[in-house]
C-alpha angles and dihedrals in degrees: 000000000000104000092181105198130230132255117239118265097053088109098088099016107127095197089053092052076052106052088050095060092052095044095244119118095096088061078060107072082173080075097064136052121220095267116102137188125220125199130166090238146354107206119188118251132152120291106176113053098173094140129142090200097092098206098043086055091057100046091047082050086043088061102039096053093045096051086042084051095053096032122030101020099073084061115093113279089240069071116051092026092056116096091202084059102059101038090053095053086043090053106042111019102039106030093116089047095042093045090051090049097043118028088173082082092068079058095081153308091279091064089054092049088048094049113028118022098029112145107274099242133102094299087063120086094211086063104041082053087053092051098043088054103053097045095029107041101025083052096047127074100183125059092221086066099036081060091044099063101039094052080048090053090051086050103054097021096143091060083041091057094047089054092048086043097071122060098220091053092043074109124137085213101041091048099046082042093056089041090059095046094054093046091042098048086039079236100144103088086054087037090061090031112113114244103239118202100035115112086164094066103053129258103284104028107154114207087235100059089043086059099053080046092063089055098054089049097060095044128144091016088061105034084201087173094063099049126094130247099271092047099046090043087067101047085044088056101048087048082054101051088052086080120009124057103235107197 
């Protein structure tokens, strides 16, 4: 399949927002440069996992990482990894899929900008699915372990994003390790909780992120990623107890 790839400058272009809700970016060749793209297929799979039912996000993340996993990862990583890539195959090759999975786009031009053409970083879902494939699915033989740590990954996404956040974690060791010691330690429901009394932190500082901070302050003195589990249990546990009473 021909994935043609978009010129710079279609962001916040409102005719462009226009011209996907109506399926038509691909009648605008204006809209695309001479370099193209070919994969063997471009299955559809959520893109948008924004829910506040729990188990319907992970089953939405279940399926994208699994379809990523078939379908995009055995391209080369310049590929998968590429945000022009993907919002040019979102644009142009998905708008009547996108717009049937998710009507809020029809609401404006800010919800586009929010679904479908979002940086391609950790904020982004389709990223987050692309991770989680490569360290969850490629590290698991059985299928029992593979759902285990995604739905591990849905349940504690806010310590998840602030592992893929920084480059030196971005670690398939360092990630599953981190994921064991919260199950194991039943640490996920204080990890999300909000720290309360603490002007000097900000107003929505999460224990959890401000354990995966301490590690990165302490980087490169402390290389966290390369530890194993029993090491790095013990340093996740005194983070934690600086600010959290562990009783």
């Amino acid at each position: 399949m021909e994935i043609k790839l978009l010129k710079k400058g279609y962001k916040n272009d409102e005719k462009f927002y226009e011209h996907f809700l109506e399926g038509r970016i691909l009648d605008n060749p204006e809209y695309f440069s001479d370099e193209t793209v070919f994969i063997k297929e471009a299955p559809d799979f959520p893109v948008y996992l924004s829910d506040k039912n729990e188990e319907r996000r992970y089953k939405k993340f279940k399926d994208a990482c699994e379809i990523i996993k078939e379908y995009y990862l055995d391209e080369d990583r310049e590929i998968h990894m590429d945000e022009l890539f993907w919002h040019s195959l979102l644009c142009a090759y998905k708008s009547e899929y996108l717009l049937s999975e998710y009507p809020q786009l029809k609401e404006g031009h800010s919800q586009f900008k929010n679904i479908v053409i979002k940086k391609f970083d950790w904020e982004n879902y389709i990223y987050k699915c692309v991770i989680a494939s490569q360290y969850i699915i490629d590290n698991t033989e059985y299928k029992e372990d593979r759902d285990h740590y995604l739905r591990l990954i849905v349940e504690n996404l806010d310590v998840y994003n602030y592992i893929i956040k920084y480059e030196i974690f971005r670690n398939d060791k360092f990630l599953m390790n981190v994921l064991d010691i919260v199950y194991e330690n039943d640490l996920s429901q204080i990890l999300k909780a909000k720290i309360k009394d603490r002007p000097d932190l900000g107003k929505d500082e999460r224990y959890g992120r401000r354990v995966i901070f301490e590690f990165n302050k302490s980087y490169p003195v402390v290389l966290a990623p390369t530890l194993d589990k029993k090491e790095l249990e013990v340093l996740f546990m005194e983070n934690l107890k600086k600010y959290y009473c562990l009783k």
